[in-house]
Backbone bond lengths (Angstrom), bond angles and torsions (degrees), N, CA, C in turn:
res aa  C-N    CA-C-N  psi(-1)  N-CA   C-N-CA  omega(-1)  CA-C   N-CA-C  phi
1 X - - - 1.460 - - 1.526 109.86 -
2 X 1.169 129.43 135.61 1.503 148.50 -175.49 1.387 105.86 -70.51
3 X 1.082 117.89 138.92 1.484 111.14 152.79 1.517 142.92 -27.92
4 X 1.462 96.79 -47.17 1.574 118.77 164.45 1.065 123.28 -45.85
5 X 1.369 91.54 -54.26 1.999 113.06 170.30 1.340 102.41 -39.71
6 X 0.930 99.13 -96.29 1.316 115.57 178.44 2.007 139.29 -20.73
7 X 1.495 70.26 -19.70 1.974 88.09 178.66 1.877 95.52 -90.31
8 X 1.139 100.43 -50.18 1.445 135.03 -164.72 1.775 95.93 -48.75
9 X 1.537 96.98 -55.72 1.641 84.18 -178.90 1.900 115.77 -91.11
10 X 1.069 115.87 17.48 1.450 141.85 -162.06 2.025 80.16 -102.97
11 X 1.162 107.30 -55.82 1.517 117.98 174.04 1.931 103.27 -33.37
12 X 1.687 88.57 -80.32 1.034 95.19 -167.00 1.705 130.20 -53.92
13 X 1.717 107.16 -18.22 1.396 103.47 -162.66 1.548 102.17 -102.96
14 X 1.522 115.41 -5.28 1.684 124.82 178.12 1.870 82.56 -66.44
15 X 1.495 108.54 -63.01 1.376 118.58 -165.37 1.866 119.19 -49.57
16 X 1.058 78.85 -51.54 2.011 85.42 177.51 1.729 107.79 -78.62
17 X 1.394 133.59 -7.69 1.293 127.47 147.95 1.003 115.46 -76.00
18 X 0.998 157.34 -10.98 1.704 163.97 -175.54 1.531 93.24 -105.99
19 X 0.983 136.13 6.82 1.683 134.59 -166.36 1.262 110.57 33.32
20 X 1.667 136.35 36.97 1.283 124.37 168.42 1.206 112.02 -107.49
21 X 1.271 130.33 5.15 1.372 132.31 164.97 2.041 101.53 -63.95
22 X 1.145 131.25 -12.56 1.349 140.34 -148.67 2.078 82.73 -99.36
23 X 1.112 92.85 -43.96 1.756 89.08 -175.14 2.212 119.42 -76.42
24 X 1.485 99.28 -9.84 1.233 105.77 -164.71 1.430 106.62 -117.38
25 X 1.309 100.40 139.67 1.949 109.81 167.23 1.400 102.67 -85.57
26 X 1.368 136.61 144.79 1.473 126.13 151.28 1.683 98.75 -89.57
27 X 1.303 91.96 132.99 1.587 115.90 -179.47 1.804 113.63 -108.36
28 X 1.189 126.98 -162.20 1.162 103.84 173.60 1.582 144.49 75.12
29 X 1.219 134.51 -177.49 1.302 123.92 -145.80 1.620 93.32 -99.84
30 X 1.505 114.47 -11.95 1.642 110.73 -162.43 2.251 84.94 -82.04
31 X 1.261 114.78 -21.29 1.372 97.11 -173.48 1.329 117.93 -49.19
32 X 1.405 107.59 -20.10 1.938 102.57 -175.14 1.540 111.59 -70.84
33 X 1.383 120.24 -15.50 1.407 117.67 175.13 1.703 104.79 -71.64
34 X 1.054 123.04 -26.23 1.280 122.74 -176.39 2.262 97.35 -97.06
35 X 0.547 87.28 -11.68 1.519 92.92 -174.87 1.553 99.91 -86.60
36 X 1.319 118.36 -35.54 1.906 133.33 -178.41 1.655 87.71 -69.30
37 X 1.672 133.96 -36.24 1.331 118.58 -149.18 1.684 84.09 -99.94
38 X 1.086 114.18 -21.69 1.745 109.54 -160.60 1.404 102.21 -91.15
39 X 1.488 124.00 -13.99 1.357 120.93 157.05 1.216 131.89 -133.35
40 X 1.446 94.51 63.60 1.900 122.82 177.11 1.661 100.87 59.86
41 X 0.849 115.98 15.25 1.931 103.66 169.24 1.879 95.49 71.14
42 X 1.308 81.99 51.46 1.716 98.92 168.64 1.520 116.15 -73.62
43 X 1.462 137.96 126.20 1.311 130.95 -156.00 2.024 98.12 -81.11
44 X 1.230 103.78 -9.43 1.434 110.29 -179.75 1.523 109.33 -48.96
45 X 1.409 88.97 -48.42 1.959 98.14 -178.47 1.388 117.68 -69.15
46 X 1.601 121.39 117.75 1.123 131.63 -160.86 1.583 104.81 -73.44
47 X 1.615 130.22 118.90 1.767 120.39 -179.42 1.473 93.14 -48.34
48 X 1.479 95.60 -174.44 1.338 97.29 -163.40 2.054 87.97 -131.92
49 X 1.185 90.51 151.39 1.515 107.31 -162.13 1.485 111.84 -147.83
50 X 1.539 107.04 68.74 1.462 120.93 -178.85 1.513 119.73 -163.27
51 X 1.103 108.43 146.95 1.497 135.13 -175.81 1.842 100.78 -72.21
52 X 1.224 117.66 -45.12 1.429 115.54 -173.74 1.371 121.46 -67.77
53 X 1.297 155.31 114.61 1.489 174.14 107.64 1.760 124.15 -31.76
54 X 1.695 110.27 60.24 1.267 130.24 -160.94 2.007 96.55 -75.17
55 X 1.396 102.70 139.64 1.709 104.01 164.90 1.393 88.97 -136.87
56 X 1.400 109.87 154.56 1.764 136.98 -174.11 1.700 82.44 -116.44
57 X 1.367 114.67 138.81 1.605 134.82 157.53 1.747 96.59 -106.04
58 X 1.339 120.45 77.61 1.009 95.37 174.44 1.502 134.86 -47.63
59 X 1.374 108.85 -49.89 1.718 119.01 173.08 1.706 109.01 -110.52
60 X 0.878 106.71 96.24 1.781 136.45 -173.94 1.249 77.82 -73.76
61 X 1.572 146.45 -82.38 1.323 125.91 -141.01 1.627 117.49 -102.52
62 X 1.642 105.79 40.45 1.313 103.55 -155.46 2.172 80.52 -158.06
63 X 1.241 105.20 22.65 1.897 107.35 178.60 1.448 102.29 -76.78
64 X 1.290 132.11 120.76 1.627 131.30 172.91 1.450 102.51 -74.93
65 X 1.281 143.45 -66.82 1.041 161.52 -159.18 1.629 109.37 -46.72
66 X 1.134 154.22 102.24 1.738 145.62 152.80 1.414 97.88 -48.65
67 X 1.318 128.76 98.43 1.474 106.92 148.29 1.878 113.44 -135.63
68 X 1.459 109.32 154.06 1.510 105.56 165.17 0.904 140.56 -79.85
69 X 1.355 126.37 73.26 1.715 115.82 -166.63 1.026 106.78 -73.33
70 X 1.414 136.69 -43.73 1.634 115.56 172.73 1.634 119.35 -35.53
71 X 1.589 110.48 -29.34 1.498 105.67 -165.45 1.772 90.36 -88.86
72 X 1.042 118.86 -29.77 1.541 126.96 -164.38 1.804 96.53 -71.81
73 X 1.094 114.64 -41.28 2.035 106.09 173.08 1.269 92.19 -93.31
74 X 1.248 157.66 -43.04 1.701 117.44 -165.11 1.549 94.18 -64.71
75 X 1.573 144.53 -43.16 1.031 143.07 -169.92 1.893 118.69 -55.11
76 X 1.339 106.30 -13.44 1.715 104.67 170.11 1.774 88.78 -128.81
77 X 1.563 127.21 31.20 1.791 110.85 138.98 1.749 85.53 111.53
78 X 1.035 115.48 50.64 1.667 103.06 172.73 1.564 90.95 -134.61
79 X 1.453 90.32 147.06 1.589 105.12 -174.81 1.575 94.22 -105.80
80 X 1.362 120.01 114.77 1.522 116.96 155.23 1.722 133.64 -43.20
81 X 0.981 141.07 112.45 1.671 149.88 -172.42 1.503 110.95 -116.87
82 X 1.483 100.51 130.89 1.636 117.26 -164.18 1.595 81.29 -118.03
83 X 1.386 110.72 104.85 1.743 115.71 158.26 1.629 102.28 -57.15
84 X 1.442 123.62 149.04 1.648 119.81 161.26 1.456 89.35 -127.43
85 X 1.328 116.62 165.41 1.471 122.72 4.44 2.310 90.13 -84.42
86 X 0.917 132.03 -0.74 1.350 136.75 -157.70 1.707 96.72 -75.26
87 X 1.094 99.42 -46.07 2.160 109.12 179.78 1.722 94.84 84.34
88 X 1.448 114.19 20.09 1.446 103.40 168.15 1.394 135.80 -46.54
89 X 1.196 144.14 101.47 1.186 132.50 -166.86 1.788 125.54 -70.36
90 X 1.724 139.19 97.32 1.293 108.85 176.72 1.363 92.99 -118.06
91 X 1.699 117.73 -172.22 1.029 156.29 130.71 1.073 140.18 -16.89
92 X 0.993 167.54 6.62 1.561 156.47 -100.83 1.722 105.00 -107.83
93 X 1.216 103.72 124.03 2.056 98.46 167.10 1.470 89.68 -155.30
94 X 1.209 108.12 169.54 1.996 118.43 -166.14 1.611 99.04 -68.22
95 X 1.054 104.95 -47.03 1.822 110.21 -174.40 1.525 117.93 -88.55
96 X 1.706 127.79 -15.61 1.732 117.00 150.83 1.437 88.96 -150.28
97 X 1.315 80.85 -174.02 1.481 112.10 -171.02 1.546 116.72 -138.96
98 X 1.169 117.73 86.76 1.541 118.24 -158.76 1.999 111.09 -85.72
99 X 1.318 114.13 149.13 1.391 108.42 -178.58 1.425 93.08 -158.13
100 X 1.427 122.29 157.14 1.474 141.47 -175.35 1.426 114.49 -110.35
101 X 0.740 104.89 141.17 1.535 111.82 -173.80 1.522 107.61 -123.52
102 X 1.765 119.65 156.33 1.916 119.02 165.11 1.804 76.01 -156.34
103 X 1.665 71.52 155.43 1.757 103.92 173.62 1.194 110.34 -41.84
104 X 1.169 123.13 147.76 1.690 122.13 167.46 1.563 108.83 -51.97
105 X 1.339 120.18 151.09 1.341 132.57 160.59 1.077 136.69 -80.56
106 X 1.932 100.64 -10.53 1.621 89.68 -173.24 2.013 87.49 118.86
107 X 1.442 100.46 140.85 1.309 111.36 -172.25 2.109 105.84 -56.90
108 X 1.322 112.99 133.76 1.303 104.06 164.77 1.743 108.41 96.52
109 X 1.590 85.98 16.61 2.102 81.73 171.76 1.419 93.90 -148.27
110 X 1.176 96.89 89.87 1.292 151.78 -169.49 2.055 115.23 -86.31
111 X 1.683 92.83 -31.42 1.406 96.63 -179.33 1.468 114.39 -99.61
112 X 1.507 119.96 161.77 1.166 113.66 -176.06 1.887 105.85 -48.40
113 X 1.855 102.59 167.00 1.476 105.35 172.51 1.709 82.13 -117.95
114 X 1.851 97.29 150.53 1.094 103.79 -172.00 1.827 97.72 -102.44
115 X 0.889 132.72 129.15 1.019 131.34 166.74 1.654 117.41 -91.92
116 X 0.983 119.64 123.42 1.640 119.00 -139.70 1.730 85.70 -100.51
117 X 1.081 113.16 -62.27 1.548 105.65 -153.82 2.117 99.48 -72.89
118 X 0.933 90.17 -10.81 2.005 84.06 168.51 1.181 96.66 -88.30
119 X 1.509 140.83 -49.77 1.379 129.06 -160.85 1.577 99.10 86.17
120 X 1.985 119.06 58.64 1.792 79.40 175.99 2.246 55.12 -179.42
121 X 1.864 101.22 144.48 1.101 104.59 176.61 1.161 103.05 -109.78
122 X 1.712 113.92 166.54 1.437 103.27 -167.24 1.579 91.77 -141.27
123 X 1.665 118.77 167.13 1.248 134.70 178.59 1.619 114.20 -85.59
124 X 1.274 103.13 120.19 1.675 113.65 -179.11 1.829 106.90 -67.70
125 X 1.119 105.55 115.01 1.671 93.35 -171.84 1.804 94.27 -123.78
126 X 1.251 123.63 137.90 1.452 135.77 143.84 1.813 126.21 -18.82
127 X 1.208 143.15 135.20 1.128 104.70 178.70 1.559 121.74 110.80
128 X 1.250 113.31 -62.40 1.269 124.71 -148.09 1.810 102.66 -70.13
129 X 1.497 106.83 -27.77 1.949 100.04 -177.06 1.367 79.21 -52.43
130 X 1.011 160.50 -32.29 1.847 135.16 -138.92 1.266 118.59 -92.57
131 X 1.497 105.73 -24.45 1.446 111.16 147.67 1.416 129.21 -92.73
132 X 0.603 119.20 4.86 2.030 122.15 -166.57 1.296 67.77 -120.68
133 X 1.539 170.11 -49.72 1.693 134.65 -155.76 1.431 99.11 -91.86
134 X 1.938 138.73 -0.77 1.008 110.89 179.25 1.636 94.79 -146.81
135 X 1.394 110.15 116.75 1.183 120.96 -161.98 1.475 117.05 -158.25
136 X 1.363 122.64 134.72 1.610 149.57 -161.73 1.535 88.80 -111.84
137 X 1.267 92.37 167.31 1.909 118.82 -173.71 1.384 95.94 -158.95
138 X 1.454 85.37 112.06 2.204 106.17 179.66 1.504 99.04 -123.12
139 X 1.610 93.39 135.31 1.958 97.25 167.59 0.766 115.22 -131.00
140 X 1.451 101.42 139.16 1.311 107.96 157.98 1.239 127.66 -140.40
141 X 1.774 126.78 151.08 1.144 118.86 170.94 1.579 104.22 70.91
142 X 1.483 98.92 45.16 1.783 116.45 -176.45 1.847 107.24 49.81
143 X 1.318 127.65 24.10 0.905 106.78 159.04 1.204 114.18 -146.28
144 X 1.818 107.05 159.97 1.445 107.13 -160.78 1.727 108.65 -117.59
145 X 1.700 103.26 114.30 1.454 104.80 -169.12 1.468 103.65 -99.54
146 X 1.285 122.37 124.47 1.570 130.00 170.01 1.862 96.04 -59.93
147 X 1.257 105.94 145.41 1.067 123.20 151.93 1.983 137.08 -179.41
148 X 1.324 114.30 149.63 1.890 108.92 -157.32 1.475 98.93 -38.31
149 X 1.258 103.74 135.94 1.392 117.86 149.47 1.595 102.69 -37.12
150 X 1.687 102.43 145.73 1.631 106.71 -175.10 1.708 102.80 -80.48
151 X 1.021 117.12 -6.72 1.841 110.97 175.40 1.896 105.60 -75.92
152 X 1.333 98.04 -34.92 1.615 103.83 -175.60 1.102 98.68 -66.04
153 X 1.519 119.71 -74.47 1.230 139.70 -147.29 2.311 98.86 -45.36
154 X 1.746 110.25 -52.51 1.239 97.60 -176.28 1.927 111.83 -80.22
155 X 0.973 127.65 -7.99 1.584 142.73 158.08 1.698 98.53 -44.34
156 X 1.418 106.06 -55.82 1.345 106.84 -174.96 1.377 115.27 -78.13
157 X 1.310 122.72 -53.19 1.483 90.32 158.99 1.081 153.77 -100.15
158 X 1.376 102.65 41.56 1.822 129.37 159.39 1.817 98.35 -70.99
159 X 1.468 102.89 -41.03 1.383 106.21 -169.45 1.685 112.57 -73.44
160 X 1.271 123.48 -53.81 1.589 120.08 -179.89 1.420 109.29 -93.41
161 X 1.297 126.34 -12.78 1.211 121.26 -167.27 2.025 85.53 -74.09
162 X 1.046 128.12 -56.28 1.296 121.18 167.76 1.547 144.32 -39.65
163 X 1.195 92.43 -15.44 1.800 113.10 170.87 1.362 114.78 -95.99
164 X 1.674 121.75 -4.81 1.337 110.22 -163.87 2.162 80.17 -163.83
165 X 1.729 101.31 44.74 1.583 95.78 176.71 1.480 114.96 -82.60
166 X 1.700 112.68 1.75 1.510 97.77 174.58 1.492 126.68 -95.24
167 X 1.536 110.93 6.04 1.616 115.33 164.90 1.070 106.98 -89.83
168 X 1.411 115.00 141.02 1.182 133.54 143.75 1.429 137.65 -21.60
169 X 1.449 109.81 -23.39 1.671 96.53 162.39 1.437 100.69 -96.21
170 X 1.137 125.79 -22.29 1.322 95.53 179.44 1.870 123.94 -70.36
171 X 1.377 123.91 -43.31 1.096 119.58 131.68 1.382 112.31 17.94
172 X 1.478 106.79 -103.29 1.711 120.72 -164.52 1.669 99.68 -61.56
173 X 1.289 117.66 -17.12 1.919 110.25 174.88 1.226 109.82 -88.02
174 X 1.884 117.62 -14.56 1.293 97.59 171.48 1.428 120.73 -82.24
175 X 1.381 111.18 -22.90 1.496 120.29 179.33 1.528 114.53 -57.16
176 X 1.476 105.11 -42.62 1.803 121.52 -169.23 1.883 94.16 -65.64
177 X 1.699 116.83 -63.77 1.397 122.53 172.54 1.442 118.40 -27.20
178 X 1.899 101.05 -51.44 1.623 97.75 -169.50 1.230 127.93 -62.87
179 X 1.840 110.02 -22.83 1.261 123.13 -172.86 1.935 113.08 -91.36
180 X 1.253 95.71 -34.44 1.292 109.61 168.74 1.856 122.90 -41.34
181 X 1.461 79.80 -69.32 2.012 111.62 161.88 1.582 88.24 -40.35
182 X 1.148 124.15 -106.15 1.293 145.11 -140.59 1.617 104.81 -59.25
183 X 1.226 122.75 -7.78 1.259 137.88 152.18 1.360 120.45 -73.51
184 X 1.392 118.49 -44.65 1.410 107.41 -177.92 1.742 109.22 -94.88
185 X 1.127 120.07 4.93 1.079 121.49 157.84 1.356 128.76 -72.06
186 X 1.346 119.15 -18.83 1.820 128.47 161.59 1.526 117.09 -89.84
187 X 1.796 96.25 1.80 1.762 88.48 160.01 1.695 101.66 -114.36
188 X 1.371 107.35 158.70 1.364 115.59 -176.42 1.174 98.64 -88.39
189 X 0.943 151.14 -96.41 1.548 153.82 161.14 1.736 110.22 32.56
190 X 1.440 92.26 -74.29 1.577 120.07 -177.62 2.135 98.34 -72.33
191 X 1.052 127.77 -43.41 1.411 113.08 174.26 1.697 114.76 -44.40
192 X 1.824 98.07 -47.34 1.255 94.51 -166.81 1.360 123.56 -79.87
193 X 1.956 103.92 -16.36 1.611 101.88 164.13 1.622 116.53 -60.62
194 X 1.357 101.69 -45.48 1.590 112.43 176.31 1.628 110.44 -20.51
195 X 1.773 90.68 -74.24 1.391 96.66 179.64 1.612 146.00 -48.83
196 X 1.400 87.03 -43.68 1.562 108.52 172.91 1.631 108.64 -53.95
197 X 1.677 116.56 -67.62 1.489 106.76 179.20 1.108 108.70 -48.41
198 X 1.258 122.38 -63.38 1.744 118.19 -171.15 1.596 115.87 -36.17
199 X 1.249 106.68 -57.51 1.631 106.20 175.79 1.455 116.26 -61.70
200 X 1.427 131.40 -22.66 1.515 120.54 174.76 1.279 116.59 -82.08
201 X 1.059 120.22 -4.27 1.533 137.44 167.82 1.724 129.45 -54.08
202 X 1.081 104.62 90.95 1.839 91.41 158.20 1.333 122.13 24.78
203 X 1.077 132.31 134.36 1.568 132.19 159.85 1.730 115.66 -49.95
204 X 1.708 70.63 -51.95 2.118 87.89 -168.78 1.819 84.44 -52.64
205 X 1.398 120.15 -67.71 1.474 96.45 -138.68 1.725 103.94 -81.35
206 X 1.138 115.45 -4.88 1.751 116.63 163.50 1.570 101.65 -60.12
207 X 1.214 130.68 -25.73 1.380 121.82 178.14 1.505 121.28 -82.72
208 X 1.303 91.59 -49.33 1.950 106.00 154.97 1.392 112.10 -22.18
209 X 1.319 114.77 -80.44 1.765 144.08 -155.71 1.464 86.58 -47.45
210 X 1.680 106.20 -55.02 1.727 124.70 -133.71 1.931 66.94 -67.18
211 X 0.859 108.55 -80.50 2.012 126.63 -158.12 1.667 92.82 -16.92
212 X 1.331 101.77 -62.53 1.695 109.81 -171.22 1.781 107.47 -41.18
213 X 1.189 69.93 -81.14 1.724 105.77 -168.11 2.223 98.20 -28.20
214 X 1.473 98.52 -45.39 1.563 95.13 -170.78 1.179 108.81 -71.27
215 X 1.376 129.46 -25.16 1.791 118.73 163.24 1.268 111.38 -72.85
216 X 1.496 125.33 -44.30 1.418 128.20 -154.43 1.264 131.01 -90.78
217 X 1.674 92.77 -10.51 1.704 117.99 -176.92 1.750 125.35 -154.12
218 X 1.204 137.21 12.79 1.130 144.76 -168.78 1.488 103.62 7.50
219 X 1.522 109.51 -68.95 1.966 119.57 169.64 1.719 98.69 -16.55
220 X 1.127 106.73 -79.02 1.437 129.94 -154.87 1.519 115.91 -48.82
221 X 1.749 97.02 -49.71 1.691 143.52 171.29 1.754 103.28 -25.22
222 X 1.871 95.36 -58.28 1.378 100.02 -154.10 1.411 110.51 -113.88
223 X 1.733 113.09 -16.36 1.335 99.70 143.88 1.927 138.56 -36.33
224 X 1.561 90.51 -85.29 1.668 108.81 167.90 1.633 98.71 -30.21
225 X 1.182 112.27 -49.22 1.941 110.91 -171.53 1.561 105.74 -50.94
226 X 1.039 113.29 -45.52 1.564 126.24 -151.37 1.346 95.84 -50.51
227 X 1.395 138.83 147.90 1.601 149.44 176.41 1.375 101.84 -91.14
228 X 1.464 103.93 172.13 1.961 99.02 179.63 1.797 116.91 -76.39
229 X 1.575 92.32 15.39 1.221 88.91 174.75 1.622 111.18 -102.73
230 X 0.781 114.69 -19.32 1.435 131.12 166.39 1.391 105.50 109.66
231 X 1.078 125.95 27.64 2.067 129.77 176.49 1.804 87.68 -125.35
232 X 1.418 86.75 142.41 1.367 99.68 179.02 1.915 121.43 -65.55
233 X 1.742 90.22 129.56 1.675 96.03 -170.79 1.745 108.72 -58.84
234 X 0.954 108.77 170.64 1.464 120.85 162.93 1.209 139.22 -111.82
235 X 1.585 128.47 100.45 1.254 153.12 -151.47 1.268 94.69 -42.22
236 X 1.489 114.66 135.23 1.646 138.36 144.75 1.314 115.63 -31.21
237 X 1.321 125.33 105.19 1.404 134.56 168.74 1.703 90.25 102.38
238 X 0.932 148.98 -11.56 1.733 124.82 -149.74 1.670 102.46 -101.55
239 X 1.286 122.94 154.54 1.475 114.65 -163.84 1.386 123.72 107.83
C-alpha cells in the first residue's frame, strides 16, 4: 500500500467517525480502489494515480448529521483554499486534494452551494444525479464507503470526459473507463447493469456516451448500440 493509500483511507475513517461519511458518495478516480476490493483485486481495475479526492452531497439540503469537516481535515494536516473570484472551497495537503461536489441547480448557479450542516461549500456540477441514483456500498477495514455502481461510474465518464477531452486528465480517464467498460462486459451481471442505465438515459446523453465510446472503445461502442433485439440500433439523425 502507497503512502497515498494510506492517507486516503486515514480520509475516510476521520470521516466515517464523525458519521459524515453517511452523507457522502465518493465519486471520482479514488472509486477504483474500492472497485479493485469489489471485484476480488481484479488486475482489470486500473490503480489509481491522482491527486484529486472527489465527494458527491447528494442531498445538500436534506444532511441530518451537524458535522465539521472543514475542522475534521485541517485536524489530520489539510490546509483549507478559497478559489477567487468563485469562493470555491478545497482542501489542499501534498498527497490529495479534496473538494465536494452537489447536482447542478439549474442553469446560472454558478456559485459555490453551501452546505450548512457539513460546514464546507461544494461545486454544482452537471451530471452528477447519474451517479448518486446508482450506487453500491463496499467495506472495508470496518468501514462502509458508498460509491456509483461501476456501469454508472464509466457512462459518466463517457459523458464529461467528452466535454473537456483536450486535458490531460481526461485522457488518462479515458484509458481507466475503457478498461473498466471492457471489463464489465465479460461479466454478465455487470453487462446487463451496463445496459439498463444506458437505456434509461436521455437521448442527448445516449448520444454523448455513443460519440465517446466509438473512438475510445468499439467493444463498448457496439454493445450499448445493440437494440433489444440484439443487432445494432441505428443512430438518431444518421441516413
Amino acid at each position: 500500500m502507497t503512502r497515498q493509500e494510506r492517507f486516503f483511507l486515514k480520509i475516510l475513517r476521520t470521516l466515517h467517525q464523525a458519521g459524515a461519511l453517511k452523507e457522502l458518495i465518493l465519486i471520482g478516480s479514488w472509486c477504483q480502489y474500492f472497485y479493485r476490493i469489489y471485484f476480488d483485486n481484479s488486475p482489470e481495475i486500473p490503480a489509481v494515480r491522482t491527486l484529486d479526492l472527489d465527494f458527491l452531497v447528494p442531498h445538500p439540503g436534506k444532511v441530518v448529521r451537524d458535522v465539521d469537516i472543514g475542522s475534521l481535515l485541517t485536524g489530520i494536516g489539510f490546509e483549507p483554499q478559497i478559489d477567487y473570484p468563485s469562493g470555491l472551497q478545497r482542501f489542499q495537503h501534498p498527497e490529495l486534494l479534496v473538494e465536494f461536489l452537489v447536482p447542478s441547480r439549474g442553469r446560472g448557479a454558478d456559485s459555490p452551494y453551501e452546505v450548512k450542516k457539513l460546514h464546507v461549500n461544494a461545486q454544482s456540477l452537471r451530471f452528477l444525479n447519474l451517479l448518486s441514483e446508482h450506487t453500491i456500498t463496499v467495506k472495508s477495514g470496518g468501514i462502509a464507503v458508498r460509491i456509483p455502481e461501476p456501469a454508472a461510474y464509466v457512462l459518466h465518464k463517457f459523458i464529461v470526459g467528452r466535454r473537456r477531452d483536450k486535458e490531460e486528465k481526461s485522457r488518462r480517464d479515458f484509458s481507466a473507463e475503457k478498461e473498466i467498460g471492457e471489463f464489465l462486459l465479460s461479466r454478465p451481471e455487470e453487462r446487463s447493469k451496463l445496459k439498463r442505465i444506458f437505456d434509461g438515459f436521455p437521448e442527448k446523453w445516449r448520444k454523448k456516451i455513443k460519440a465517446s465510446a466509438k473512438t475510445v472503445s468499439p467493444k463498448l461502442y457496439d454493445f450499448i448500440s445493440r437494440g433489444a433485439g440484439g443487432s445494432p440500433s441505428r443512430d438518431p439523425g444518421s441516413g
